[in-house]
C-alpha positions, 0 to 999 in steps of 0.5 A: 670713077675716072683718075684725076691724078694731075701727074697724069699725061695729056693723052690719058686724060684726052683719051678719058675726057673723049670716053665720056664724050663719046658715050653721051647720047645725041655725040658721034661715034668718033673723035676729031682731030679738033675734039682731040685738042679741046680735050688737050686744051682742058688738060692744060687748064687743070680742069678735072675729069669729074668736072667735065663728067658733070658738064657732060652730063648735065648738058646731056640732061638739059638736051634730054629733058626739052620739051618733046613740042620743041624743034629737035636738037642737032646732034652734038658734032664737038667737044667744045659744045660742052664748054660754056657748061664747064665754066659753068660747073667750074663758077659753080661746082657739084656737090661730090655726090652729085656725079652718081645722080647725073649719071643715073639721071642721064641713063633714065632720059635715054631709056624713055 
């Protein structure tokens, strides 16, 4: 489980939001200077580590989950692409045990 220890600094914390970031399918293989800043940006608001694992993770398996007739998706270029899902898990958050099932579901949608 990633630290959500609020004493932490901003750049173990961007280093562990970009992690999660970077790890997601359909992301790029590095981090931009403006990915850096959202990271920075989420650290100053206070959101957790686990809240924007879950965004990740559920905006990944909303992407992965379309409908194979649909259009292709862009890959994802930012960071930012995952903060509408942030607010959306801040207004209403994951049950605790939730994060395990994402991750697992998140890992079988790549697989197939």
């Amino acid at each position: 489980m990633i630290s959500t220890n609020p004493q932490e600094n901003v750049e173990e914390y961007a280093a562990a939001a970009l992690k999660l970031y970077l790890h997601l399918p359909e992301t790029p293989l590095k981090a931009s200077s403006n990915d850096r800043q959202t990271a920075a940006n989420l650290h100053a608001r206070g959101i957790s580590l686990e809240t924007i694992e879950s965004a990740l993770l559920l905006a990944s398996i909303r992407r992965l989950s379309r409908l194979p007739e649909l259009p292709r998706l862009l890959p994802i270029r930012s960071l930012a692409y995952f903060l509408p899902v942030i607010e959306e898990i801040l207004a209403n958050p994951v049950p605790n045990d939730y994060l395990g099932y994402l991750r697992k579901k998140v890992e079988s949608l790549k697989n197939r």
